[in-house]
N, C-alpha and C positions, 0 to 999 in steps of 0.2 A: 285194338282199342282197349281190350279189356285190360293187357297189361299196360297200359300205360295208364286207366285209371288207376288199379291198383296201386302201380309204385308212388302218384299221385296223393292218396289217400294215405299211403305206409305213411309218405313227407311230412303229413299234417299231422298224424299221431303221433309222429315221433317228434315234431316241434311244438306238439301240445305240453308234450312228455316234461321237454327241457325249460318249457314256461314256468312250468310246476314246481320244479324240483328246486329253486330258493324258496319256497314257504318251509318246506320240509328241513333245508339245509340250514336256515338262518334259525332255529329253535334254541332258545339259549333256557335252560336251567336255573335257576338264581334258588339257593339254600338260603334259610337263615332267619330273620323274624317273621312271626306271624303279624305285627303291628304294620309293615311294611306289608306285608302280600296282602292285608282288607283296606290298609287307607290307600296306596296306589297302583300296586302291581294287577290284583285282580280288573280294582273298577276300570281300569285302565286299556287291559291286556286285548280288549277288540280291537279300540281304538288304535291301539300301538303296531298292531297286526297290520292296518288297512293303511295306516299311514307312511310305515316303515319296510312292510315285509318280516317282521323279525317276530315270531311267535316265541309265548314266552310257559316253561313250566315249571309251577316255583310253590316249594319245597317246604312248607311254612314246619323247621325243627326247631326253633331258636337262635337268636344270636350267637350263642358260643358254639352251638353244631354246625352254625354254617359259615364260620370260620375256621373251624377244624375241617368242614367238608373242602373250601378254599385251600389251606394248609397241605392237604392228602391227594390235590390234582381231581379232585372228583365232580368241579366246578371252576371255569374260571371270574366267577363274581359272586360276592358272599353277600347276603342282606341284611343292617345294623338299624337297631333305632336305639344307639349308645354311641357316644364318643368313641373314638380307634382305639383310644390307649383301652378304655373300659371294655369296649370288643372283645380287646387279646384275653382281657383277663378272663370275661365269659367262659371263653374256648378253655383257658388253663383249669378254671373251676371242672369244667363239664372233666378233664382227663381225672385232674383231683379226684372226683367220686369216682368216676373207671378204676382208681388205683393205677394208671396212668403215669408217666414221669411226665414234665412238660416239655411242650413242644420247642422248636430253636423258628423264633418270627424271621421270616422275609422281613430286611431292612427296605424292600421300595415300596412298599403297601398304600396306595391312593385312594382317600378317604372322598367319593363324591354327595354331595349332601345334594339331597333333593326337596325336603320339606322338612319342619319344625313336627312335634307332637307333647301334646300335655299329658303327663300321669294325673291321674285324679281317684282320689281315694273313693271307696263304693262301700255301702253299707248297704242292709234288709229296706224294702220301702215302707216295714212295721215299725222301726227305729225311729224315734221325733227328734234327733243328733239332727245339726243342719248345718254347722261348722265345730272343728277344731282344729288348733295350733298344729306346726310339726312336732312340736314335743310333746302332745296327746296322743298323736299317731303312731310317733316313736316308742311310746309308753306303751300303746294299746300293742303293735307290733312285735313288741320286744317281753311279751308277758308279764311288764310291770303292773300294766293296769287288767285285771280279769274278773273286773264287773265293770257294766256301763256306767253302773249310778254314779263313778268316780270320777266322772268326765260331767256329769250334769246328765246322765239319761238314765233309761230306765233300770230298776232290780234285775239284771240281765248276764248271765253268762258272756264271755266275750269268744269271739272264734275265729282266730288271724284264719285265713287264707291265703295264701302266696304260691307262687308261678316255682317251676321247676329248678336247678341251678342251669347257669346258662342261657335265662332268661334277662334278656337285659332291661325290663320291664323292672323286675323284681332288683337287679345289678342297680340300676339310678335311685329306687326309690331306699333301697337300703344303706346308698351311700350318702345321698343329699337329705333324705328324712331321720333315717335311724343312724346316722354320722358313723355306720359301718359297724353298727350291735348286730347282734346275731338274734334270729326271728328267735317268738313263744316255742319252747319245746314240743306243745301240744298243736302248735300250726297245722293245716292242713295243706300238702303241696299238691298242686293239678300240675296237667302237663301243657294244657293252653291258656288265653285268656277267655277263651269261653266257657271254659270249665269252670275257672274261677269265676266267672258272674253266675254260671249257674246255680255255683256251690254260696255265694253268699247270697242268691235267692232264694234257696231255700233253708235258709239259716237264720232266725229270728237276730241272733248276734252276732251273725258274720260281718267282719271285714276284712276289704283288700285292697287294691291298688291296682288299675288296670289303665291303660292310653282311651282318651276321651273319643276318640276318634272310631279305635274298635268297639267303645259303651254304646257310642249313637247310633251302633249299627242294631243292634238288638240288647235295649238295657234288661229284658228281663224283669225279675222283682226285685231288684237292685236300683238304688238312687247315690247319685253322688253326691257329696259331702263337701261342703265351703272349704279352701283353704289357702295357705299361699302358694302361689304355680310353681307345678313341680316340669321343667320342659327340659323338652333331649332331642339331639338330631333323628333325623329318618334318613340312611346312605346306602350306596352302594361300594361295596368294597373289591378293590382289584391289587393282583401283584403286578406293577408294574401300567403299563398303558394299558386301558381296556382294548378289547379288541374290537375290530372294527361294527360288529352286530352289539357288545354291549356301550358301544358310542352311542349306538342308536337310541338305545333304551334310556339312555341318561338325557342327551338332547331331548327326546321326545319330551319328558315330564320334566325337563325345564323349560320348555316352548309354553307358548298359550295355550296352543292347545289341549298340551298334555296337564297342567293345571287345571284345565277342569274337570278332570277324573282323579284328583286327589280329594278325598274324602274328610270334609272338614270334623 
């Protein structure tokens, strides 16, 4: 009797064993924006777990790292909140400063859009600035203007702030604001967007440009700045079909359910 409990018991742990083992199997990686891993990947990732099976661990380096991470085999789904074409170019930038040659793109690259996000400019919450134009922005950005008072604020040093290259945060707002000038020489570049809200809270004259979605998470002493909307996809990028567990991940947060872990 006793063996036969035994083999019994082996049966069960070894079919506990095989229950188990798509949680662990189905873990997908996703590289790529960090605007993308706080408005839905992370709020998301319980949910996505419980309802899918598919556990997810993701990579928050930038847009252009984590199509270069895509590019290199080292991910099969890259994370964008930039148009495709603007994606590639991230990725090419980031080789740019490596000293890099660029890359040769996969022609079947499938852009999946899963939400919208607004850039919105940030300034000190000391600053009484409560709107300006894109061509004040452009100006303040671009080290044309380097006192506030030129804009209508105060006797104030000015202190661009901007995202790392490869950041596709920093890629729309310099393309759609600053119509592709190149930042204040004296800018300061972080390497996330919470560094940058850090950095222009505690900068009586900082400013920056960060996704309004990542600001409502923790503004910080940082207040955003009236202006006209600056908006870009949030996607998932693959070569070719996703594969069957990143099906999942893309379904899920265009289901209802998965919209409600998208972080307005």
């Amino acid at each position: 009797m006793t063996g036969k409990f035994w083999k019994q018991g082996l049966l069960v742990l070894v079919w506990v064993v095989i229950m188990a083992v798509p949680a662990f199997a189905e873990q997908v990686a996703l590289w790529g924006s960090t605007t993308c891993q706080k408005r839905f990947l992370e709020p998301g990732a319980e949910a996505l777990e419980k309802t899918t099976g598919v556990s997810i661990k993701v990579f928050g380096v930038g847009t252009g790292k984590g199509m270069l991470a895509l590019f290199e085999g080292k991910t099969n789904v890259a994370i964008s909140s930039n148009t495709l074409e603007e994606s590639i170019q991230s990725a090419q930038k980031v080789l740019k400063e490596d000293g890099k040659p660029e890359m040769v793109v996969p022609e079947n690259l499938q852009f999946h859009i899963i939400t919208e996000d607004v850039i919105v400019p940030i300034v000190n919450v000391a600053n009484p600035i409560d709107e300006l134009t894109w061509a004040q922005l452009a100006d303040l950005n671009a080290g044309k203007v380097t006192n506030w008072k030129d804009v209508g604020g105060p006797d104030l040093p000015v202190q661009v702030v901007t995202s790392h290259a490869g950041s596709s945060t920093k890629a729309v707002f310099q393309s759609m604001v600053m119509k592709k000038a190149d930042y204040a020489a004296q800018a300061i570049e972080v390497k996330s967007t919470r560094l940058e809200i850090n950095e222009v809270s505690g900068n009586p004259g900082g400013v920056g440009a960060v996704s309004k979605g990542f600001y409502n998470l923790n503004p910080g002493n940082a207040k955003i700045v009236n202006t006209a909307e600056i908006k870009r996809p949030l996607a998932l990028i693959t070569i070719g079909d996703p594969t069957p567990e990143v099906k999942k991940i893309i379904d899920f947060f265009l289901s209802e359910e998965g919209k409600k872990h998208i972080v307005e």
